[in-house]
C-alpha positions in Angstrom: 63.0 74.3 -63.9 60.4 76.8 -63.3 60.0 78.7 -60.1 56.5 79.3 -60.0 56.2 80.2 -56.4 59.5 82.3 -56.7 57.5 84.9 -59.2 55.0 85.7 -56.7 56.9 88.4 -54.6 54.6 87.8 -51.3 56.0 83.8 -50.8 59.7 84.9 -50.0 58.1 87.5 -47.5 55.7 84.4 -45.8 58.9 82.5 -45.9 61.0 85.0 -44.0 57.9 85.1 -41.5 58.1 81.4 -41.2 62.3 81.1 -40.7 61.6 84.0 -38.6 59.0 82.1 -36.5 60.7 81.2 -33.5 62.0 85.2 -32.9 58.6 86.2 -33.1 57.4 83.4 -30.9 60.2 85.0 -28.2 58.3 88.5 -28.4 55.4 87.1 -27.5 55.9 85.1 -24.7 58.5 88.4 -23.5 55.7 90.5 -23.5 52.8 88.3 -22.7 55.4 87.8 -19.4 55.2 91.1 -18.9 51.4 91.5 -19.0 51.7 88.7 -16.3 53.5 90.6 -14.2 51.3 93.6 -14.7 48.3 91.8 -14.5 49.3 90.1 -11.3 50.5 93.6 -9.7 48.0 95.9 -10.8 45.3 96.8 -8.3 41.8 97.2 -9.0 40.7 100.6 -9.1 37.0 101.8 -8.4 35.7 105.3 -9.8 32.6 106.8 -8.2 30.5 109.9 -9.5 28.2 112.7 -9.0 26.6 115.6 -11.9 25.7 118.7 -10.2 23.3 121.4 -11.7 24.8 124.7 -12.3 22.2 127.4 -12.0 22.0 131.4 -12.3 19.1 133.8 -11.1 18.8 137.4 -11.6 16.6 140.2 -10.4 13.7 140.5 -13.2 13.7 144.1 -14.3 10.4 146.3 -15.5 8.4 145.2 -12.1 7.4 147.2 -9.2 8.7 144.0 -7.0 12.2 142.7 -7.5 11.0 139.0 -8.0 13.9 136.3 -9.2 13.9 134.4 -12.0 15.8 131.9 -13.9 18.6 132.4 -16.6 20.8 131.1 -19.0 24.3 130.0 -17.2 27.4 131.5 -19.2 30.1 129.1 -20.1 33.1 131.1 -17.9 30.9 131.1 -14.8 30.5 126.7 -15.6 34.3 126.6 -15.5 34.7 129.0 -12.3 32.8 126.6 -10.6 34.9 123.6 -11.9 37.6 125.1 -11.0 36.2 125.7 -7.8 35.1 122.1 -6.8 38.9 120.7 -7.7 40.4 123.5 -6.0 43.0 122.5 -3.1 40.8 124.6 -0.3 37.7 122.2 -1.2 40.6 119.1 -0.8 42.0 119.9 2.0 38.4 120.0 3.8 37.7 116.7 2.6 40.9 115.2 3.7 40.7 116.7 7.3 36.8 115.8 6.9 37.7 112.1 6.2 41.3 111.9 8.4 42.2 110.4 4.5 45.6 111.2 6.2 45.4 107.9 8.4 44.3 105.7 5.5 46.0 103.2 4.0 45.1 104.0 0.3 47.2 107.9 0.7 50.8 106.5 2.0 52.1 110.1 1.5 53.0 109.9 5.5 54.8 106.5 5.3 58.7 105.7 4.2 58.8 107.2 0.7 59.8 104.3 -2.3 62.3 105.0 -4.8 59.8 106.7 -7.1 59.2 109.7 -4.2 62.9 109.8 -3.3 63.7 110.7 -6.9 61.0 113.0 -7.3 62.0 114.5 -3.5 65.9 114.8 -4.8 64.9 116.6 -7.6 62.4 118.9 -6.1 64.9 119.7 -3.7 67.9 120.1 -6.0 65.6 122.7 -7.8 64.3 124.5 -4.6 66.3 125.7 -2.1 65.4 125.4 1.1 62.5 123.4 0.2 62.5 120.1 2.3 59.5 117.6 1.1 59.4 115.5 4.2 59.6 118.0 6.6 56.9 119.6 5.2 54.7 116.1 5.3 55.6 116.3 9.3 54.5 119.2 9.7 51.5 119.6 7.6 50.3 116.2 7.0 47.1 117.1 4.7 49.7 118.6 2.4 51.2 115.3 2.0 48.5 113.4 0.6 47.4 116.8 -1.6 49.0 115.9 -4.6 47.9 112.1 -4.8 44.4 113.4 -4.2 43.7 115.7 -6.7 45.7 113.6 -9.4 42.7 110.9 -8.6 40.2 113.9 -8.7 38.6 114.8 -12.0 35.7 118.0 -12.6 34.8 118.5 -16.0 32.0 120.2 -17.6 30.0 117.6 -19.7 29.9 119.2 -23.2 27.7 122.0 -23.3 25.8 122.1 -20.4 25.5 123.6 -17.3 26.2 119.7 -15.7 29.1 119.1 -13.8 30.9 116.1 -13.4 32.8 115.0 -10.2 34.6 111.8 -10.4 37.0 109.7 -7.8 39.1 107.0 -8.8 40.4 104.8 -5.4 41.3 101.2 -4.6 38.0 101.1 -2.5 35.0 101.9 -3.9 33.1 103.3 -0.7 35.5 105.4 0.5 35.4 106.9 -3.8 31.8 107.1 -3.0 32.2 109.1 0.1 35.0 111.7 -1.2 32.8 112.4 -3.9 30.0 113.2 -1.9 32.2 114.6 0.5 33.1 117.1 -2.1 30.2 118.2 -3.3 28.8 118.6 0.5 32.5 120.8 1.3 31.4 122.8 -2.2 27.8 123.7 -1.2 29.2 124.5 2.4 31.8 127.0 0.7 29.2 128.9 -1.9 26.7 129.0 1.0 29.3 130.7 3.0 30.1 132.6 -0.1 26.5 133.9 -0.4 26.1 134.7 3.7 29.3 136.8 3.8 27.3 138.7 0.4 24.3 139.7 2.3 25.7 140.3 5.6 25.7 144.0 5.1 22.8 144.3 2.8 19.4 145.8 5.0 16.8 143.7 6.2 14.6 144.4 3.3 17.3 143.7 0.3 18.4 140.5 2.0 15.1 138.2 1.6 15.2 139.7 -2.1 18.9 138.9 -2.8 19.7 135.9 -0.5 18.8 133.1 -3.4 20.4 135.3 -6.2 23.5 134.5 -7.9 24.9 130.9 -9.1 22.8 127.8 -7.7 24.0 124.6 -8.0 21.7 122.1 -7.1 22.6 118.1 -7.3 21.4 115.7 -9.8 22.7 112.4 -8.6 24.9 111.2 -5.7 27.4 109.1 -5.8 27.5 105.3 -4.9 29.9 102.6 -4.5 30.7 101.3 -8.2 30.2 97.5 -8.7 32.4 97.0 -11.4 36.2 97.8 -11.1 37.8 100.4 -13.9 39.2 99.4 -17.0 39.5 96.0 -19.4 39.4 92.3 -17.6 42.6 90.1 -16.6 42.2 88.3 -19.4 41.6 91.1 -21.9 44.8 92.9 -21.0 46.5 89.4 -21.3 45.2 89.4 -24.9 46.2 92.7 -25.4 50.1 92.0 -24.4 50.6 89.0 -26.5 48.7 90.8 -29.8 51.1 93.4 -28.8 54.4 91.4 -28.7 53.2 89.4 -31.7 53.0 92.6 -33.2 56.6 93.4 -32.5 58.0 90.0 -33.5 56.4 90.5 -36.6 57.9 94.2 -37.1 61.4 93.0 -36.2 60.8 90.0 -38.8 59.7 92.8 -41.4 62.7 95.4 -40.6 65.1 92.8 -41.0 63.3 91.2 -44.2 63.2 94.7 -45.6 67.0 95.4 -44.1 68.5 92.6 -45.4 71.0 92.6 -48.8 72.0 89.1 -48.8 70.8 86.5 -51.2 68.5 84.0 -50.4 65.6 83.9 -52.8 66.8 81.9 -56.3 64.7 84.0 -58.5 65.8 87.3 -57.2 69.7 85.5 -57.0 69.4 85.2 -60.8 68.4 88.5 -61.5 70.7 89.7 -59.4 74.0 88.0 -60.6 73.2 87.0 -64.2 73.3 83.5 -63.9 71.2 79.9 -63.3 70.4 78.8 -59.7 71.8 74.7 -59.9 70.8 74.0 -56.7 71.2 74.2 -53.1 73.2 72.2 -50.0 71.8 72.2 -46.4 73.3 73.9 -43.7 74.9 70.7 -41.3 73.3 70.7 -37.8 75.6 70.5 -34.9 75.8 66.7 -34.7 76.5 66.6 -38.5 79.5 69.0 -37.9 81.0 67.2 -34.9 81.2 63.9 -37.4 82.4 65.6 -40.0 85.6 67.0 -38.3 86.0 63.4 -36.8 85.8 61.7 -40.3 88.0 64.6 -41.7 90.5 63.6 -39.0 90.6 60.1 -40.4 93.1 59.0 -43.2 90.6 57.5 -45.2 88.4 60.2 -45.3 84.9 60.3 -47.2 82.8 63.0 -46.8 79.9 63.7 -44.1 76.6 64.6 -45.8 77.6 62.5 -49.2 73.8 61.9 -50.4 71.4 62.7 -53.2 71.5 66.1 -53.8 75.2 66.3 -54.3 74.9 63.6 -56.7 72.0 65.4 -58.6 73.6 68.4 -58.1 76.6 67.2 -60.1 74.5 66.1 -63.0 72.8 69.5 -63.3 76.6 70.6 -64.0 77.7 68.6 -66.1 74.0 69.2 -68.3 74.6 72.7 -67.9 78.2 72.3 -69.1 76.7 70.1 -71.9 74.2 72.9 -72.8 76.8 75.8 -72.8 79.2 73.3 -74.7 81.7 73.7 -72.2 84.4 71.0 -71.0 84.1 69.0 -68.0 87.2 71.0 -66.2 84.8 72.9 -63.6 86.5 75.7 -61.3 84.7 76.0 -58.1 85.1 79.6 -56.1 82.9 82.1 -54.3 82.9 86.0 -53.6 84.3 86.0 -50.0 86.6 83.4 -48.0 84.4 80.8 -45.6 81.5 80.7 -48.0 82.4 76.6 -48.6 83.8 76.8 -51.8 86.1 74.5 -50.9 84.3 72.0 -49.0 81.5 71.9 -51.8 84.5 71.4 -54.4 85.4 68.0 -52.6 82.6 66.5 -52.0 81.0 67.2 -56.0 84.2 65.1 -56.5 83.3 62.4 -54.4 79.5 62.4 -55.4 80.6 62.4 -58.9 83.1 59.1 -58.1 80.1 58.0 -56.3 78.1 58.2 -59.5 80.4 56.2 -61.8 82.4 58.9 -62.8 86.0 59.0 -63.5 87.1 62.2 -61.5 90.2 64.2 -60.9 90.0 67.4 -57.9 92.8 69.5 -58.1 93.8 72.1 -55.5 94.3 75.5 -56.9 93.9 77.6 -54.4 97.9 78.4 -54.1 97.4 81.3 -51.5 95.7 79.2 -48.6 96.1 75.5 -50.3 93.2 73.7 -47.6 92.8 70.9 -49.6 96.0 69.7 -49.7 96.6 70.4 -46.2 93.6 68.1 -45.7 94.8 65.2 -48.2 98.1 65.4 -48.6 99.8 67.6 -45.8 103.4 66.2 -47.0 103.0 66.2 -50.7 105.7 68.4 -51.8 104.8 67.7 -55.8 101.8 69.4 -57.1 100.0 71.4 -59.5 102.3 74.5 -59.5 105.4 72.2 -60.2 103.6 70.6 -63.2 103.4 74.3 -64.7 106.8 74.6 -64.2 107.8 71.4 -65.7 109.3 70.2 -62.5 107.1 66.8 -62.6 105.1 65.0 -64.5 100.9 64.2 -63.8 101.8 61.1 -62.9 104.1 61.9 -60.4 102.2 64.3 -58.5 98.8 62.6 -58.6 97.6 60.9 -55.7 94.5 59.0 -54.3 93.0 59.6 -51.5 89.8 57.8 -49.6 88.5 54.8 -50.1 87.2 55.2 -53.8 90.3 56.0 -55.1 89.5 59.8 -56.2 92.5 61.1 -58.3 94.0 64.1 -56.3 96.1 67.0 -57.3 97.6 68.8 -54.7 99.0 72.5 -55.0 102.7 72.1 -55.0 105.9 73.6 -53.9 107.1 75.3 -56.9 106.1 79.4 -56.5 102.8 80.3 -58.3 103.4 83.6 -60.9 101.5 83.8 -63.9 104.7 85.5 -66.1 106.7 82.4 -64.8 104.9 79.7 -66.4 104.3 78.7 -70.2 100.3 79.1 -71.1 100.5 76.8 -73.6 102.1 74.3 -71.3 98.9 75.2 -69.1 96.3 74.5 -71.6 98.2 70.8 -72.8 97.9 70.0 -69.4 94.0 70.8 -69.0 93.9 69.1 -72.2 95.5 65.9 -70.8 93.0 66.4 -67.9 90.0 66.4 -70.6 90.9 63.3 -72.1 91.6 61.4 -69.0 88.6 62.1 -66.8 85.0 62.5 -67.1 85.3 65.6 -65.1 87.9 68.0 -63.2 86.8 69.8 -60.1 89.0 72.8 -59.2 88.9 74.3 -56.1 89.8 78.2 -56.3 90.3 80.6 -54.5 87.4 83.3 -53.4 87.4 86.4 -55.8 87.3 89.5 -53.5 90.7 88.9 -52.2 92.0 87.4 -55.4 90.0 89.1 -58.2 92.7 87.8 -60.7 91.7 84.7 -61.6 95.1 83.8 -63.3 95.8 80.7 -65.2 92.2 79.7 -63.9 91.3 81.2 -67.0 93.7 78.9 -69.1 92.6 75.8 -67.6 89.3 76.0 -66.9 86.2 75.2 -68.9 83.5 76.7 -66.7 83.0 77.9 -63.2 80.8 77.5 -60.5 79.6 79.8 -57.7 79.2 78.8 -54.2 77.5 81.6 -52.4 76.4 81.2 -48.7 73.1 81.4 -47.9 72.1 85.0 -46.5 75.7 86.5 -45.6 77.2 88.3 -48.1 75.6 91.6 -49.4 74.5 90.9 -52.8 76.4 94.4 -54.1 79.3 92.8 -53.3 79.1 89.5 -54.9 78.0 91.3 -57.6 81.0 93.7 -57.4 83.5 90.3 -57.2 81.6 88.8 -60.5 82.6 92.3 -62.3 85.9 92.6 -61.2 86.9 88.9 -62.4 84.9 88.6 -65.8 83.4 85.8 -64.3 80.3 85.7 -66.5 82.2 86.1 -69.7 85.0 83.7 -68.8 82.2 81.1 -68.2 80.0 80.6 -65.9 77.7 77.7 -65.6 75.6 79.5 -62.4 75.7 79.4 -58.9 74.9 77.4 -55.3 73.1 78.0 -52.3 75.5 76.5 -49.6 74.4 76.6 -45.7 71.3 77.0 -46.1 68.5 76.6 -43.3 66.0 73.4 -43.3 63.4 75.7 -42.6 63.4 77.8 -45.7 63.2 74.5 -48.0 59.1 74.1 -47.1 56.3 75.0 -48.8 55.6 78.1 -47.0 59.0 79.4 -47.9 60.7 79.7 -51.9 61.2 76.1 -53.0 65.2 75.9 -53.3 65.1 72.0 -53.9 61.8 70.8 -55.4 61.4 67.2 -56.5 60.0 67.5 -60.0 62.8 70.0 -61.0 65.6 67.9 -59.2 64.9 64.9 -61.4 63.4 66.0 -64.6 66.2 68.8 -65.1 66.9 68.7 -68.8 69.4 71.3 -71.5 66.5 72.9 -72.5 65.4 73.7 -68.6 68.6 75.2 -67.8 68.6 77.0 -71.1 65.2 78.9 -70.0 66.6 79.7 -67.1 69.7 80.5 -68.7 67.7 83.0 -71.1 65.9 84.7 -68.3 69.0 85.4 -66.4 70.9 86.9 -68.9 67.6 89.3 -70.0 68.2 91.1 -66.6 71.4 92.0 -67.2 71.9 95.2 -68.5 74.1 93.7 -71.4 73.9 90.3 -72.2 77.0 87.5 -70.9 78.5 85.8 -73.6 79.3 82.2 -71.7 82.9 80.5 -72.3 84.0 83.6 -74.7 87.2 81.9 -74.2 86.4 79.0 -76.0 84.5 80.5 -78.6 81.6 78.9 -77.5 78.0 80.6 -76.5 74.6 79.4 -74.6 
């Protein structure tokens, strides 16, 4: 029974991956949808680009003649010109240059979308008085301003004294001819600059001064770009469904990382302190639909009888062999609707299946399901047989078509001060020497912690615990609370768990050597390494003086 994949901490985490598999499958195709979308609405965008020299001459000083010569440009005067060429006077003359207010690509004039009425409502709600579409009206060059500039870019490149005027549009020749446009409206403004300088200066001082100052002078022109901006159609695809798979795998992680419940066997021993026996498959839809018609059914047998229940019943009764235990077997679980009671009956009806004489007895008295299954109008029982009402014989049924021996709860009131222990333990006795083995269903131990005459009457218990539901602080909590390990316990179950965590890529809850070769001195290994991570070690069936 040894759980070699279990002991490597990174196959529970593949596993989760893999049950998860189908969630992370959803993100992807989500977001690779949505990279459709995008893809499919984005327009291509075009950038074109000019560099422009930035220049400075001076008067050279210690000559007779004032002669000009070239000098270093310093960094502030770079910037004053960048912020020159991106200023709204040089946009404005390129808009009214172009009539960029009649083309389709600067809808600032057109019926604003949802977007612009938001932004409008707010801008008026801030300032008042301040009416956004009048002013388009009215000044239509203003309107398409803002959506300029934001597609406008002047930057210094590094160092230098080159500046970099770029254009990003839908078209590529009209981005060619703003930017060209702009550098032409810049050249027009510093030569105007430079004539309203020298107007006054004399006749002599103006040949001498008229090329002095900041010279910008340009290095390349801007043409039509052949390639559009930004990453290929099916690049961004790529990049939405890495992204999404991304996600799905994050989700996966959080809740691998988030989640307290049991579902890895090794880590479930640790945990609670006991063996793993084995592990029963969650039912899929159709197998639920035929169970509740066969449960319907007088003769009823149950749905998913097969070879692991039978197997599974032979690991308890080695286990109970190992542990020297009795075959009187109590079967409960931390929290109500884990299956306690639905495993319960159908180990009984493997084990008649198997050859073995076999005796279920309801003692849940608090919410009696079995016998409402199997006997709705028994009114003799278990409880009355404490109370020396009836006799075995008289309250023992059989149900199905095997014949299984069944006890049903009773009529008679169940309190512990109101019936004779000793009377309790000749009747288990009885039980022991009649049968090969006594299944008792119990009932869950977080809202009946107190296991009662349980104790009396049973040899060894059995946990069913659901596969991933219950926080494993709190069946831990429920274990504590009812001195379940030192009252007995054989180990526990996996009930309801998923097909797709019983693979190779997940922890192997059922593997084939281990079902069939499971031996005393297997269980007793595991048995060993359970009880070493317990802070304190459990001293199995202390009530019968016996130890593992």
């Amino acid at each position: 029974m040894e759980h070699n994949a279990d002991l490597n901490p990174i196959i529970p985490f593949l596993g989760n991956l893999w049950t998860e598999r189908w969630t992370i499958v959803a993100f992807m195709l989500v977001i690779s949808l949505m990279g459709v979308l995008y893809v499919s609405q984005r327009s291509p965008s075009y950038t074109a680009r000019a560099l422009l020299l930035v220049e400075n001459t001076r008067l050279e000083s210690g000559r007779q003649e004032l002669l000009p010569e070239m000098s270093s440009v310093d960094t502030s005067m770079v910037d004053s010109q960048v912020e020159i060429i991106k200023s709204e006077a040089i946009g404005l003359k390129v808009i009214d240059t172009l009539k960029l207010t009649e083309n389709e690509e600067f809808p600032g004039l057109g019926a604003p979308g949802w977007v612009a009425r938001i932004q409008n409502f707010l801008q008026t709600s801030s300032s008042r008085g301040f009416d956004p579409g009048r002013v388009a009206q009215s000044h239509p060059s203003l309107a398409v301003l803002p959506g300029f500039l934001q597609r406008l870019s002047v930057r210094r490149i590094g160092l230098s004294s080159v500046i970099e005027v770029r254009y990003k549009g839908s078209n590529p020749e009209l981005s060619s001819r703003i930017v060209n446009e702009i550098t032409e409206a810049y050249f027009a403004d510093q030569a105007a600059s430079a004539a309203a300088a020298t107007a006054s200066a004399s006749a002599w001082l103006r040949d001498r001064i008229k090329d002095l100052g900041t010279k910008t002078r340009v290095i390349s022109l801007a043409t039509p770009p052949v390639r559009a901006d930004g990453p290929r159609r099916l690049a961004l695809l790529g990049v939405f469904s890495g992204f999404g798979l991304l996600l799905g795998v994050g989700f996966a992680v959080v809740r691998y990382a988030l989640d307290t419940t049991l579902r890895n066997p090794s880590r479930a021993e640790a945990r609670l302190g006991a063996p793993f026996l084995g592990a029963i498959g969650k039912l899929n839809p159709s197998s639920r639909s035929r169970l509740l018609k066969e449960t319907a059914r007088p003769n009823f047998r149950p749905a998913f009888l097969r070879s692991d229940l039978i197997s599974l019943v032979r690991r308890i009764g080695v286990a109970a062999k190992a542990c020297g235990a009795g075959p009187v077997i109590g079967v409960t679980s931390a929290i109500p609707g884990e299956g306690a009671t639905i495993i319960a009956a159908n180990l009984a009806f493997s084990a008649k299946a198997d050859g073995l004489s076999v005796l279920l007895v309801d003692g849940n008295a608090y919410e009696p399901a079995l016998s409402t299954q199997f006997a709705p109008d028994a009114s003799k029982g278990l409880t009355d047989i404490f109370a020396g009402a009836v006799s075995f014989n008289e309250a023992r049924l059989e149900i199905g078509e095997a014949g299984l021996h069944f006890l049903p709860r009773g009529g008679a009131r169940l309190a512990n001060h109101g019936f004779n222990h000793v009377h309790v333990k000749s009747v288990a006795q009885n039980w022991i020497n009649e049968y090969d083995i006594v299944v008792i269903d119990l009932p869950p131990l977080v809202p009946v912690p107190d296991l009662g005459l349980a104790g009396n009457m049973v040899d060894a218990f059995v946990l069913v615990v659901e596969w991933g539901r219950a926080p494993a602080a709190l069946i831990e909590s429920a274990l504590a609370n009812a001195e379940l390990r030192q009252k007995g316990m054989l180990g526990f179950i996996f009930n309801k768990v998923k097909r797709s965590a019983i693979n190779r890529f997940s922890f192997p809850l059922e593997n084939y050597h281990w079902k069939y070769t499971w031996t005393t001195s297997s269980y007793l290994r595991v048995r060993e390494r359970a009880d070493a991570s317990l802070s304190a070690p459990t001293d199995l069936a202390s009530h019968t003086a016996r130890t593992c």
